[in-house]
mmCIF file of the N, C-alpha and C atoms, coordinates in Angstrom:
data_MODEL
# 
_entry.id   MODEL 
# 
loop_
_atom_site.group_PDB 
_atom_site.id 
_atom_site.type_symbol 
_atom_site.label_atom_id 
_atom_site.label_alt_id 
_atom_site.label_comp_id 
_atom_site.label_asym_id 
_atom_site.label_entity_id 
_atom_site.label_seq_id 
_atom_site.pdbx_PDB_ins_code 
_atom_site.Cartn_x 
_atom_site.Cartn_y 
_atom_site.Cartn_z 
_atom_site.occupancy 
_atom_site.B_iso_or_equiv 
_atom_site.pdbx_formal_charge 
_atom_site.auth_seq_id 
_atom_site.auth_comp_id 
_atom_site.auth_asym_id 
_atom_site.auth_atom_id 
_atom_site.pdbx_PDB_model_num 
ATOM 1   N N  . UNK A 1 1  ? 106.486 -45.681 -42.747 1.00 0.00 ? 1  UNK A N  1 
ATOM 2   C CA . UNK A 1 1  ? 107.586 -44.896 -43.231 1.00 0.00 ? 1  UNK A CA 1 
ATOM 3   C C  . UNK A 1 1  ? 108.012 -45.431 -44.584 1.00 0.00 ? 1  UNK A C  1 
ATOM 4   N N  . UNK A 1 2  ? 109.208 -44.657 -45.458 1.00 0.00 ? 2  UNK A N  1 
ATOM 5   C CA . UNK A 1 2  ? 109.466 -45.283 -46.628 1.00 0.00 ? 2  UNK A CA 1 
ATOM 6   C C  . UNK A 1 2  ? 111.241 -45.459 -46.593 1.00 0.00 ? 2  UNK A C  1 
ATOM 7   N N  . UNK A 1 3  ? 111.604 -46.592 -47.850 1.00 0.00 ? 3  UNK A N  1 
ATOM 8   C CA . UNK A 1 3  ? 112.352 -46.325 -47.145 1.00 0.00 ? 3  UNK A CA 1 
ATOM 9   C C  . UNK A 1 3  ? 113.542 -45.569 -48.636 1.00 0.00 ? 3  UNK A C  1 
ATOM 10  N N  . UNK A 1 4  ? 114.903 -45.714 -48.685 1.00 0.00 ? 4  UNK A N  1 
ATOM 11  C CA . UNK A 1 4  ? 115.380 -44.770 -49.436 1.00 0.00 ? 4  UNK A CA 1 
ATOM 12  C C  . UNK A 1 4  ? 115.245 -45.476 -50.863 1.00 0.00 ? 4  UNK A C  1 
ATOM 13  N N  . UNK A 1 5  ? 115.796 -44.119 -51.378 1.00 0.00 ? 5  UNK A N  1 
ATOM 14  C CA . UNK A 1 5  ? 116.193 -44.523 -52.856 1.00 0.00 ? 5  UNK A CA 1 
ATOM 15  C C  . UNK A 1 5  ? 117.367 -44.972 -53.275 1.00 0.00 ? 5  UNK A C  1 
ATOM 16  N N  . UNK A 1 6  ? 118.109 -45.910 -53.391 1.00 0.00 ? 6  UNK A N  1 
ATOM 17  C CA . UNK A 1 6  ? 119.511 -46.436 -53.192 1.00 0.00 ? 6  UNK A CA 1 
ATOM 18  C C  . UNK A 1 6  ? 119.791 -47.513 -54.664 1.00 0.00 ? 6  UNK A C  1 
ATOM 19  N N  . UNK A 1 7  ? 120.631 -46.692 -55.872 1.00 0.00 ? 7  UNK A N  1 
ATOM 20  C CA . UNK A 1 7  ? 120.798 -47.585 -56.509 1.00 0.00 ? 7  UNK A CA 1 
ATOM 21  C C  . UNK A 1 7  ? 121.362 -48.937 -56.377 1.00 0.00 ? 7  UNK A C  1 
ATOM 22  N N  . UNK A 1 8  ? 122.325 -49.001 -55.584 1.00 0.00 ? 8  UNK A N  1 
ATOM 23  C CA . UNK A 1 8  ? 123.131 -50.595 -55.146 1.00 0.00 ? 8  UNK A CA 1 
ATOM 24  C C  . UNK A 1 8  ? 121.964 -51.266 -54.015 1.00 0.00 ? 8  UNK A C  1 
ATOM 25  N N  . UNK A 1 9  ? 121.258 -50.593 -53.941 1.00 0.00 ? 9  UNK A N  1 
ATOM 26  C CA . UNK A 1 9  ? 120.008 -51.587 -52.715 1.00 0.00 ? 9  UNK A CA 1 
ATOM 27  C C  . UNK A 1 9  ? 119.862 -53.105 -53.421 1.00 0.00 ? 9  UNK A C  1 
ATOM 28  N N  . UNK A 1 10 ? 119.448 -53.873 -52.552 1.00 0.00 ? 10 UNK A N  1 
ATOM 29  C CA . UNK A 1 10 ? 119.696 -55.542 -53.296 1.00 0.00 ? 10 UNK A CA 1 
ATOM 30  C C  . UNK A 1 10 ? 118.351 -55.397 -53.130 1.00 0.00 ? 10 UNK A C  1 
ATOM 31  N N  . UNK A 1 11 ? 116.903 -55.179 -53.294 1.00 0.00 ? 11 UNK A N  1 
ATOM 32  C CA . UNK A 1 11 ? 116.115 -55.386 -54.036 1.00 0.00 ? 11 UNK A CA 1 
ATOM 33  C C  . UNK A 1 11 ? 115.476 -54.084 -54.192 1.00 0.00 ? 11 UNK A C  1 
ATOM 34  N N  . UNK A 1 12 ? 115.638 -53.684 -55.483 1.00 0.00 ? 12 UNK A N  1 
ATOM 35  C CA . UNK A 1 12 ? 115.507 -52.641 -56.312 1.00 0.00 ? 12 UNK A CA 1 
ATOM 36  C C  . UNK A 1 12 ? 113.790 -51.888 -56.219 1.00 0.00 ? 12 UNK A C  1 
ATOM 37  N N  . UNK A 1 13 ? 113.207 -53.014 -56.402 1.00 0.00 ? 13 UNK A N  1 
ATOM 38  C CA . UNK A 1 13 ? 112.177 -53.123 -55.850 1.00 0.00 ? 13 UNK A CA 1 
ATOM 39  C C  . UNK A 1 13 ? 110.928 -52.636 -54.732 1.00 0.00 ? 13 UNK A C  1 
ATOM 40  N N  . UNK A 1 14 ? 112.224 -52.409 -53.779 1.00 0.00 ? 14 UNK A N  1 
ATOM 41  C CA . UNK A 1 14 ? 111.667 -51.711 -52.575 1.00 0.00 ? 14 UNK A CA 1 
ATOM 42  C C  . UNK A 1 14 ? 112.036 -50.063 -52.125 1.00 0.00 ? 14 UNK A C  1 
ATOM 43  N N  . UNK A 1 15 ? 112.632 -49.657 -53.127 1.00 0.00 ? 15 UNK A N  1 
ATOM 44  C CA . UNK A 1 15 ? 113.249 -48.227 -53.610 1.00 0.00 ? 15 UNK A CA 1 
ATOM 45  C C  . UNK A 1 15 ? 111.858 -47.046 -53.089 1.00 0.00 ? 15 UNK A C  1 
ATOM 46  N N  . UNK A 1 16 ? 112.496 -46.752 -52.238 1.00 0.00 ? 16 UNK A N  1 
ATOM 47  C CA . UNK A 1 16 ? 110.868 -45.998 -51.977 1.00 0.00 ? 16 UNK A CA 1 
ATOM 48  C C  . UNK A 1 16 ? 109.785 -46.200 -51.617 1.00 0.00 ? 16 UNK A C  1 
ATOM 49  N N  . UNK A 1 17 ? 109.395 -47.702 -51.158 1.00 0.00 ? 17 UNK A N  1 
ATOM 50  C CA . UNK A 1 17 ? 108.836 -47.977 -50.695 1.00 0.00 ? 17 UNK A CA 1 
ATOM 51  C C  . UNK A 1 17 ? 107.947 -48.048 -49.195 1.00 0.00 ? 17 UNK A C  1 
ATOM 52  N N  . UNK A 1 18 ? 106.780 -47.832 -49.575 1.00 0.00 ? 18 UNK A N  1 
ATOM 53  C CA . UNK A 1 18 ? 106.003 -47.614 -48.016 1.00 0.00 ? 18 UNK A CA 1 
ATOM 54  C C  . UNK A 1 18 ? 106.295 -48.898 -47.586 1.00 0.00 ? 18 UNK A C  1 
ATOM 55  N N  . UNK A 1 19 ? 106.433 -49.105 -45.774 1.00 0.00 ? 19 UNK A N  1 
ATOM 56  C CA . UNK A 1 19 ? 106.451 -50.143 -44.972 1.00 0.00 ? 19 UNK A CA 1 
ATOM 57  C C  . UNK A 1 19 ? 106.053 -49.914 -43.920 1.00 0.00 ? 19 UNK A C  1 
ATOM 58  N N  . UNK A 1 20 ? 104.874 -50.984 -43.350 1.00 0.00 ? 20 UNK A N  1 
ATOM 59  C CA . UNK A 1 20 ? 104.808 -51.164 -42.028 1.00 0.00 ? 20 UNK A CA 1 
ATOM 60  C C  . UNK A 1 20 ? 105.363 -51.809 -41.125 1.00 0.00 ? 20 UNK A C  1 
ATOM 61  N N  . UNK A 1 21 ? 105.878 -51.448 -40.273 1.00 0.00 ? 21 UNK A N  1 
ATOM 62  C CA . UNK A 1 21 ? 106.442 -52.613 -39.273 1.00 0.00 ? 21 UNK A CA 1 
ATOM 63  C C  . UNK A 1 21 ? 105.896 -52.726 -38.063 1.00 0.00 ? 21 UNK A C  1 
ATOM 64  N N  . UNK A 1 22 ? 106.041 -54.273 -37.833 1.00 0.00 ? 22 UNK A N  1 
ATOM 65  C CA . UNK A 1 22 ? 104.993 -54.588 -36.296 1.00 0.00 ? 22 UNK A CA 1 
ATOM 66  C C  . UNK A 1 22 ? 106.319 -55.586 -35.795 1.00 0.00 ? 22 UNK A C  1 
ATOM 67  N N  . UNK A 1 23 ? 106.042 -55.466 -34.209 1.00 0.00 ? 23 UNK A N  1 
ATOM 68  C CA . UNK A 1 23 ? 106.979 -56.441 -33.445 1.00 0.00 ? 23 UNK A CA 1 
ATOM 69  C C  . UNK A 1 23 ? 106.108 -57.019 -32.426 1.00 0.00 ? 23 UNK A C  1 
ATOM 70  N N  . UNK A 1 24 ? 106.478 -57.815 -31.816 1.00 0.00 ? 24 UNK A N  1 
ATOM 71  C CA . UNK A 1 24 ? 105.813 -58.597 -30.574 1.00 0.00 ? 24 UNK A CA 1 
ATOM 72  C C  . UNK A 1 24 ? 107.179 -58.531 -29.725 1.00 0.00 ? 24 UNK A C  1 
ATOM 73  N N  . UNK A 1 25 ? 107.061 -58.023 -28.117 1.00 0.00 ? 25 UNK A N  1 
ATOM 74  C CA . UNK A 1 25 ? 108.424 -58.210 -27.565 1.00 0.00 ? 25 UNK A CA 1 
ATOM 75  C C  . UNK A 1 25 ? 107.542 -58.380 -26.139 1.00 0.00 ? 25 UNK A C  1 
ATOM 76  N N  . UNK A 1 26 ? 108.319 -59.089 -25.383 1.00 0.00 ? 26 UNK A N  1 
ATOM 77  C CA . UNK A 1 26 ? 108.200 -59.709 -23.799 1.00 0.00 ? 26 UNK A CA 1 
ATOM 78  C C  . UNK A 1 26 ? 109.484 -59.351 -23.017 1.00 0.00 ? 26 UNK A C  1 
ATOM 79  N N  . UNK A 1 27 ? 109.238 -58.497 -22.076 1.00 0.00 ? 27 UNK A N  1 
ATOM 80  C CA . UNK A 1 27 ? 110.351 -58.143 -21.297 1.00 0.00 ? 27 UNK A CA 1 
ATOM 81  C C  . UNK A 1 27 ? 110.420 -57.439 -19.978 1.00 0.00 ? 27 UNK A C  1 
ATOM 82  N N  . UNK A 1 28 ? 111.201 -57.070 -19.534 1.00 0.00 ? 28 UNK A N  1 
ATOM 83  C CA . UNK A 1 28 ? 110.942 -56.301 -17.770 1.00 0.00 ? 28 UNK A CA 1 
ATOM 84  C C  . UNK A 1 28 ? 111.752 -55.001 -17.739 1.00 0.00 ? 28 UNK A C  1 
ATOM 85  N N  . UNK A 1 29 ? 112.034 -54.448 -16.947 1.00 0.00 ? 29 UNK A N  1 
ATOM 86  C CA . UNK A 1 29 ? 113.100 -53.024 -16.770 1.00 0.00 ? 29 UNK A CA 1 
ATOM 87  C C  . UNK A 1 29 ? 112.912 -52.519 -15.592 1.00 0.00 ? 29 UNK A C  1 
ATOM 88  N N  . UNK A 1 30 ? 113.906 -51.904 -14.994 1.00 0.00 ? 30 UNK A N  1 
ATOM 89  C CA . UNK A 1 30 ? 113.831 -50.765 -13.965 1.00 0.00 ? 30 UNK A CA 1 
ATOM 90  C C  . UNK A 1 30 ? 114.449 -49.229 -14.272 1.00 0.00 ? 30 UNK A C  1 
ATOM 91  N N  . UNK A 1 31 ? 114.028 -48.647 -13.293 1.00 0.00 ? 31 UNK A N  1 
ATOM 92  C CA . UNK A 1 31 ? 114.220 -47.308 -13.646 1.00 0.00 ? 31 UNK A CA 1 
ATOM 93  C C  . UNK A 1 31 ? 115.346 -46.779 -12.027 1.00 0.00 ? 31 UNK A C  1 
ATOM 94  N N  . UNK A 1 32 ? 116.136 -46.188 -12.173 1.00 0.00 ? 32 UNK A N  1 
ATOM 95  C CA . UNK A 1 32 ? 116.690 -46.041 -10.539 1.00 0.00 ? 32 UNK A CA 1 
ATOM 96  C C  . UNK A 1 32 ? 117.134 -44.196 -11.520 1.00 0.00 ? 32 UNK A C  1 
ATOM 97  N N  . UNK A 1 33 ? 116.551 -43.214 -10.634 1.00 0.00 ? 33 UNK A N  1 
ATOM 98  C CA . UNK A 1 33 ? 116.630 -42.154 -10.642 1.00 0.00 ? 33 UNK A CA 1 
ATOM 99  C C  . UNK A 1 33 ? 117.351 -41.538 -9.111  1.00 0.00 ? 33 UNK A C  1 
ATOM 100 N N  . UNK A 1 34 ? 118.083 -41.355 -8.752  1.00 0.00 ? 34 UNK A N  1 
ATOM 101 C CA . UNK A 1 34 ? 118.861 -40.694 -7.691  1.00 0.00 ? 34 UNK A CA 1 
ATOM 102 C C  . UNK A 1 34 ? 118.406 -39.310 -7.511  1.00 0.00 ? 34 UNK A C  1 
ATOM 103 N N  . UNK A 1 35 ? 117.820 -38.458 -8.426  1.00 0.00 ? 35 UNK A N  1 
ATOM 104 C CA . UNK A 1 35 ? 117.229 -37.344 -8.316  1.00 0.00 ? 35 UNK A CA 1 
ATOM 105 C C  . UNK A 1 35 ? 116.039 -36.863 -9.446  1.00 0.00 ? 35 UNK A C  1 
ATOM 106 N N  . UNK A 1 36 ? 115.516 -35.812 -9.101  1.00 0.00 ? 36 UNK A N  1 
ATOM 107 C CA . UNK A 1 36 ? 114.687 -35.750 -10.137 1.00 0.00 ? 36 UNK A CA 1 
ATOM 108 C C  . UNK A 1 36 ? 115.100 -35.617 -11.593 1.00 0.00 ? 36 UNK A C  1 
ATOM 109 N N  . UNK A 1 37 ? 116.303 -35.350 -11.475 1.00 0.00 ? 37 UNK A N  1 
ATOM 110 C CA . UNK A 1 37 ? 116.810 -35.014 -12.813 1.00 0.00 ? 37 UNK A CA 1 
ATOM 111 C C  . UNK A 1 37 ? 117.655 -35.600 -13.509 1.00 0.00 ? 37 UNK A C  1 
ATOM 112 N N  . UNK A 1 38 ? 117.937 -36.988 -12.841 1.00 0.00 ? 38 UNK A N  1 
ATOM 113 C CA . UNK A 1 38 ? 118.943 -37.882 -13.227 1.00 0.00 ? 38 UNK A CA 1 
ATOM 114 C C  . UNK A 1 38 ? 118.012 -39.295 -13.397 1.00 0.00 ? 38 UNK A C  1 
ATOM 115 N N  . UNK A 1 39 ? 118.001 -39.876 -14.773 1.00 0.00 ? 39 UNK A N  1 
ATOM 116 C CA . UNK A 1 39 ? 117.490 -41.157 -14.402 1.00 0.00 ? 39 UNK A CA 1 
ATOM 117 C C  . UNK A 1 39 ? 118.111 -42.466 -15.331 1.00 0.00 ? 39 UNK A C  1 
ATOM 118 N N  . UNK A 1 40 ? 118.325 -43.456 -14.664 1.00 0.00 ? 40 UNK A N  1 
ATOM 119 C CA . UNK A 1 40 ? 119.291 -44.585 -15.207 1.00 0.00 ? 40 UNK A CA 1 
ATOM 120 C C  . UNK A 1 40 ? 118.028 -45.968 -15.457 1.00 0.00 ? 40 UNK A C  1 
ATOM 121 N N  . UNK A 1 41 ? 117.740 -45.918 -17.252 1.00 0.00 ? 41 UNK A N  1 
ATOM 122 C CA . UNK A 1 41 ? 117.162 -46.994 -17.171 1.00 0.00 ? 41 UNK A CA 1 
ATOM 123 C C  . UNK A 1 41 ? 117.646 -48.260 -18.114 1.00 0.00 ? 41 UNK A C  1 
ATOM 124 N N  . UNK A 1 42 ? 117.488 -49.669 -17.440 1.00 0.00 ? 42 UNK A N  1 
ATOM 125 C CA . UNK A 1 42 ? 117.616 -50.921 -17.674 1.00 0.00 ? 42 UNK A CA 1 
ATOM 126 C C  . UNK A 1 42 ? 116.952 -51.843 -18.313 1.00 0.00 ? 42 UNK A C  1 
ATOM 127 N N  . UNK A 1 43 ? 116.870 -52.437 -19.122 1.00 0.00 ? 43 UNK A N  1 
ATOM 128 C CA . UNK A 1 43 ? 115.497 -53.273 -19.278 1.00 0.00 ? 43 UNK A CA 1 
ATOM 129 C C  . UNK A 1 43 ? 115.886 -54.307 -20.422 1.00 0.00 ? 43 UNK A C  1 
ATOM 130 N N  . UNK A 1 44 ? 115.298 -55.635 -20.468 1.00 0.00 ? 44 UNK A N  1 
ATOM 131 C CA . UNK A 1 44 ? 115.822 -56.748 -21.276 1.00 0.00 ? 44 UNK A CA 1 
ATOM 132 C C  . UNK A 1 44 ? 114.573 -57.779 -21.601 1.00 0.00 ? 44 UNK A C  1 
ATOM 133 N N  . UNK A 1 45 ? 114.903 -57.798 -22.511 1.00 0.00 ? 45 UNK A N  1 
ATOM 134 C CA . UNK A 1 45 ? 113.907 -59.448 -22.475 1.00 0.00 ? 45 UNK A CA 1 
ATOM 135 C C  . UNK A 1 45 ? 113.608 -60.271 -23.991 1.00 0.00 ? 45 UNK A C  1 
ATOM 136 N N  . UNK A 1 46 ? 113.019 -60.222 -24.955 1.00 0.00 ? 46 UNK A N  1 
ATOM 137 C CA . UNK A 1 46 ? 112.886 -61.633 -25.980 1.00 0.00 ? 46 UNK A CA 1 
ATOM 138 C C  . UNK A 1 46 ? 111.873 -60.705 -27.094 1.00 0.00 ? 46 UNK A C  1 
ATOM 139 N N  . UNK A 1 47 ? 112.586 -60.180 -28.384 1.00 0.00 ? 47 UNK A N  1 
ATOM 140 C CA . UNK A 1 47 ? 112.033 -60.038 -28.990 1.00 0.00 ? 47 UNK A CA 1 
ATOM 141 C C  . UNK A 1 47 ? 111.316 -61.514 -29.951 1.00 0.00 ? 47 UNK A C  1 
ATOM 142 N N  . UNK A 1 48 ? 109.795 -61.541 -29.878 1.00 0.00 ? 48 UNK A N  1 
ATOM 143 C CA . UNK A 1 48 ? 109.245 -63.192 -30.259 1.00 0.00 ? 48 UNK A CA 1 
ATOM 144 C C  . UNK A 1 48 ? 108.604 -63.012 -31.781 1.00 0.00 ? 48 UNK A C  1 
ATOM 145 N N  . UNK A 1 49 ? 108.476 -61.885 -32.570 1.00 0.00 ? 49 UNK A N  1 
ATOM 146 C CA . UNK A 1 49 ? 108.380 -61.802 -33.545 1.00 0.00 ? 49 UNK A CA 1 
ATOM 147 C C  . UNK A 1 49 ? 108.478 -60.357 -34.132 1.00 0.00 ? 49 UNK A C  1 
ATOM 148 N N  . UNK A 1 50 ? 108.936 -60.194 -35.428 1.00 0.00 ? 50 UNK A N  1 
ATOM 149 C CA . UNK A 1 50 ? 109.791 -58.697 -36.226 1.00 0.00 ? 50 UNK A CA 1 
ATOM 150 C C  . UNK A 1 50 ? 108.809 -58.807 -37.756 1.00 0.00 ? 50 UNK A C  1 
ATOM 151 N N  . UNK A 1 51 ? 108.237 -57.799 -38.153 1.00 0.00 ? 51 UNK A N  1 
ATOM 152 C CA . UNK A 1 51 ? 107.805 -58.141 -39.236 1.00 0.00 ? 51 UNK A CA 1 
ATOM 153 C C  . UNK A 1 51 ? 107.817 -56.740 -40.130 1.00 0.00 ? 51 UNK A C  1 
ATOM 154 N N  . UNK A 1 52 ? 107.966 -56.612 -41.896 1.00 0.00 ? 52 UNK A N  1 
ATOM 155 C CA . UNK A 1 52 ? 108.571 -55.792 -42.115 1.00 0.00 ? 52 UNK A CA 1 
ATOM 156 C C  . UNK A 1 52 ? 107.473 -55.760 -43.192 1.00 0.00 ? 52 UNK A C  1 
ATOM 157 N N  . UNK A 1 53 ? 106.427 -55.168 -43.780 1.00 0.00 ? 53 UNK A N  1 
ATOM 158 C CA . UNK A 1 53 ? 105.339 -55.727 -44.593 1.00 0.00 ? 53 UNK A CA 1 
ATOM 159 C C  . UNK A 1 53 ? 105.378 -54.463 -45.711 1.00 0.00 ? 53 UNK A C  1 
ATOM 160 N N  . UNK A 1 54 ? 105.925 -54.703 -46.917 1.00 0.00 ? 54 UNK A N  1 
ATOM 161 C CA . UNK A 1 54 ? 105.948 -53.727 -47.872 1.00 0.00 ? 54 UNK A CA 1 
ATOM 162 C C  . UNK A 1 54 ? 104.414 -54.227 -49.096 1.00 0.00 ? 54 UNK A C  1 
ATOM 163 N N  . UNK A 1 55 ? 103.335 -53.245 -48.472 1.00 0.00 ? 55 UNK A N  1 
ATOM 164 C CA . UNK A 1 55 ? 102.099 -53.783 -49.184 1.00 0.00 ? 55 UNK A CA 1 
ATOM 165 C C  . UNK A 1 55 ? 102.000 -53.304 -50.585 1.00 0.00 ? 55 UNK A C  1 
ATOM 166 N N  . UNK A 1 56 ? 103.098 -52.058 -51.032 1.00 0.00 ? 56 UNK A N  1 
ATOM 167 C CA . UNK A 1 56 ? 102.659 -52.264 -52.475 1.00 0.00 ? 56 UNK A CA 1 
ATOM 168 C C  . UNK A 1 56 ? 103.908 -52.989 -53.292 1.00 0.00 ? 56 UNK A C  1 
ATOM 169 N N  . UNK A 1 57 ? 104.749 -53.150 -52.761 1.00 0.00 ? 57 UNK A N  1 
ATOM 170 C CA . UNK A 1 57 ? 106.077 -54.193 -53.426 1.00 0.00 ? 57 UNK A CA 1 
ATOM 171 C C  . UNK A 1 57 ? 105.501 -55.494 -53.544 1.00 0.00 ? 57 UNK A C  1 
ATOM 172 N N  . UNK A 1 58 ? 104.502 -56.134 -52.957 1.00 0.00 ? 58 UNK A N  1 
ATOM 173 C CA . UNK A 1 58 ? 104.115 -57.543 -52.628 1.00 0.00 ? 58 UNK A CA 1 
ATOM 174 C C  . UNK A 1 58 ? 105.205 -58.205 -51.848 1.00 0.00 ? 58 UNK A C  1 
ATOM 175 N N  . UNK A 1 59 ? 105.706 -57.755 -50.721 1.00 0.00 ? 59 UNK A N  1 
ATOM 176 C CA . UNK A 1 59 ? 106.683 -58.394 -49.811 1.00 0.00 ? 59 UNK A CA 1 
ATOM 177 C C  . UNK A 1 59 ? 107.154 -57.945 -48.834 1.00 0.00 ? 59 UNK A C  1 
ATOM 178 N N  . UNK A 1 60 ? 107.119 -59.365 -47.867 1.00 0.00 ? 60 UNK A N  1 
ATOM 179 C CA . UNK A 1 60 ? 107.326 -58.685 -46.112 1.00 0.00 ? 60 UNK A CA 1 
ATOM 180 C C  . UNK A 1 60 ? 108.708 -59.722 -45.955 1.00 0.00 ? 60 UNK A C  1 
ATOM 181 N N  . UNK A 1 61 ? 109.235 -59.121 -44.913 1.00 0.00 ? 61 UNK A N  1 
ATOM 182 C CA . UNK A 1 61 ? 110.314 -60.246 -44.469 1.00 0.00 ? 61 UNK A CA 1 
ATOM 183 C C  . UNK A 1 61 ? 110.122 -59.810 -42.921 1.00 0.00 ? 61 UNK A C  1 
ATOM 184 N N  . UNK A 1 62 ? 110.647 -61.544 -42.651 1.00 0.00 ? 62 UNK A N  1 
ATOM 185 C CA . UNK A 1 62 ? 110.112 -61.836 -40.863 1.00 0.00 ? 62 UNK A CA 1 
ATOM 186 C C  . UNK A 1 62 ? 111.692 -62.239 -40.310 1.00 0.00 ? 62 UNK A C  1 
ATOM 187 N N  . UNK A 1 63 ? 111.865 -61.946 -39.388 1.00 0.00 ? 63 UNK A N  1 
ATOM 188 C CA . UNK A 1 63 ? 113.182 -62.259 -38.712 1.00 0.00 ? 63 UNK A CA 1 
ATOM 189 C C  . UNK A 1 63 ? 112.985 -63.070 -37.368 1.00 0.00 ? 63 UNK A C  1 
ATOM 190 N N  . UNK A 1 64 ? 113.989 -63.874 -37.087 1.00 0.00 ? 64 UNK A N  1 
ATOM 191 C CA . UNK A 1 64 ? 114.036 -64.855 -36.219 1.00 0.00 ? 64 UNK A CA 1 
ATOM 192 C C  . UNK A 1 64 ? 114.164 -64.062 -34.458 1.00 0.00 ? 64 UNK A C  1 
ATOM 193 N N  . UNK A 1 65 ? 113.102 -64.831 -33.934 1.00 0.00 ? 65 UNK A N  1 
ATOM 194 C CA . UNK A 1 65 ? 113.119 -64.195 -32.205 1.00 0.00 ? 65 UNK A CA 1 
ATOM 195 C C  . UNK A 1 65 ? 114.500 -64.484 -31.584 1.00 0.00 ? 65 UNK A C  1 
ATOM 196 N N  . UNK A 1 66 ? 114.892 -63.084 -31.028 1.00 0.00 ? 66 UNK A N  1 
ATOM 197 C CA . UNK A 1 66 ? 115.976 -62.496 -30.254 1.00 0.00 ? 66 UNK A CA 1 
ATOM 198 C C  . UNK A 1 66 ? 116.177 -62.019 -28.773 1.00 0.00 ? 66 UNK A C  1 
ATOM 199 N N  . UNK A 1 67 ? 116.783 -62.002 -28.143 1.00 0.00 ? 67 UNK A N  1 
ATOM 200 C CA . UNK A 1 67 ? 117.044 -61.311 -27.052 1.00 0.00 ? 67 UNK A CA 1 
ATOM 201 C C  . UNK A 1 67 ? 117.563 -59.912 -27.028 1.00 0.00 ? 67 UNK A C  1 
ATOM 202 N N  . UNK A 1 68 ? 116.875 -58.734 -26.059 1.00 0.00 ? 68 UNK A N  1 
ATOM 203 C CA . UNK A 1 68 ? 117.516 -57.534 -26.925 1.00 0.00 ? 68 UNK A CA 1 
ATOM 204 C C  . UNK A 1 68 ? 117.738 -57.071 -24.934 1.00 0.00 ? 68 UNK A C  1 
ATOM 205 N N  . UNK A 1 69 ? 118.646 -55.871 -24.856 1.00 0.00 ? 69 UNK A N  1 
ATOM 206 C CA . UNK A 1 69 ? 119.027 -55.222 -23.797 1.00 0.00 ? 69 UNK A CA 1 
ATOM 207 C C  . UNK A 1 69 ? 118.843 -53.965 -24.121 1.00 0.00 ? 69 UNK A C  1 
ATOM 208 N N  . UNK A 1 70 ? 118.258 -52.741 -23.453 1.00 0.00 ? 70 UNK A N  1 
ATOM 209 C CA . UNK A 1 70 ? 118.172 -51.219 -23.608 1.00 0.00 ? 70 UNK A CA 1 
ATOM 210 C C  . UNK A 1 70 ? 118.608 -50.674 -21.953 1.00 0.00 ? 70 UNK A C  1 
ATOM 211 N N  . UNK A 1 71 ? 119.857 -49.812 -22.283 1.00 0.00 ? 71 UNK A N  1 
ATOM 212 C CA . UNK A 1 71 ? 120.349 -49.070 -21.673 1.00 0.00 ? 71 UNK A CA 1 
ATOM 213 C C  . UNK A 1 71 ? 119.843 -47.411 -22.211 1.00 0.00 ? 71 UNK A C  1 
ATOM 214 N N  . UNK A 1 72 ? 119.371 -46.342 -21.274 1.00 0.00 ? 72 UNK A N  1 
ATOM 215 C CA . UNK A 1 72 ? 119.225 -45.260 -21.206 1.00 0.00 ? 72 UNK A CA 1 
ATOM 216 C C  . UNK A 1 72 ? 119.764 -44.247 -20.210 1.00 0.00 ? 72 UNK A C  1 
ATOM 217 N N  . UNK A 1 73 ? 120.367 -43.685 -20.219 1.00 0.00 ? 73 UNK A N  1 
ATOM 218 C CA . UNK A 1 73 ? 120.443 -42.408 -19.141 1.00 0.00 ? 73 UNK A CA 1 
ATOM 219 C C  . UNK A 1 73 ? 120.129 -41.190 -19.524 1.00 0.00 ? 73 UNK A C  1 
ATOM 220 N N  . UNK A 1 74 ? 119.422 -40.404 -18.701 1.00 0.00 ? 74 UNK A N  1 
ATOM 221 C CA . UNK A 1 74 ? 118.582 -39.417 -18.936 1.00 0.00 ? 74 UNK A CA 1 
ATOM 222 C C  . UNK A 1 74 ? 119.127 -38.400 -18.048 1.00 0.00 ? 74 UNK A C  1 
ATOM 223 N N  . UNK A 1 75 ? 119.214 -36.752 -18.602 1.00 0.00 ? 75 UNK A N  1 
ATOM 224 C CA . UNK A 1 75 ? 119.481 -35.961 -17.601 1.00 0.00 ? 75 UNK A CA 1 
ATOM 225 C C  . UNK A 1 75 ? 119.043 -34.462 -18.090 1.00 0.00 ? 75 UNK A C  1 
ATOM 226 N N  . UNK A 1 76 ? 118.841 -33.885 -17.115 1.00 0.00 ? 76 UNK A N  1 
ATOM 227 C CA . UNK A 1 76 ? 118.037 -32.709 -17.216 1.00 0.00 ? 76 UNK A CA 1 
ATOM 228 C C  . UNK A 1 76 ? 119.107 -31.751 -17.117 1.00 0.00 ? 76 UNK A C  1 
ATOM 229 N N  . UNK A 1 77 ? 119.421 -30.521 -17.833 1.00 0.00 ? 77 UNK A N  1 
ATOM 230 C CA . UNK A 1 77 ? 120.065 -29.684 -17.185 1.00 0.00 ? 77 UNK A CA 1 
ATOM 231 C C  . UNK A 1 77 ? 119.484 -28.103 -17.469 1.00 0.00 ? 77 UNK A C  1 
# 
């Protein structure tokens, strides 16, 4: 994806720029649906690496491993 064009952006640099991003994450979840059309999901665990790789800017930035939680509820009507 790219990302915007933003004069006050703090590196100017990356104005439009294509980026790939890759993550590494370790984690578990459940799903508890009460009906077919209702479903409640849970799930948590350790994001262990974030990486943000802008190949024609010449620059990636890496962020420090986290713990993350995802709540969803889903419903059909």
């Amino acid at each position: 994806f790219r990302t915007d064009n933003q004069q006050e952006f703090k590196y100017r640099r990356l104005n439009g720029a294509a980026v790939d991003y890759l993550e590494y994450r370790a984690g578990a979840g459940i799903t508890y649906s009460p009906t077919n059309r209702i479903a409640l999901d849970v799930s948590g665990g350790y994001s262990i690496q974030r990486q943000f790789n802008f190949e024609r800017a010449d620059t990636d930035f890496r962020t420090d491993p986290a713990p993350y939680v995802r709540l969803a509820f889903k419903a059909q009507f």
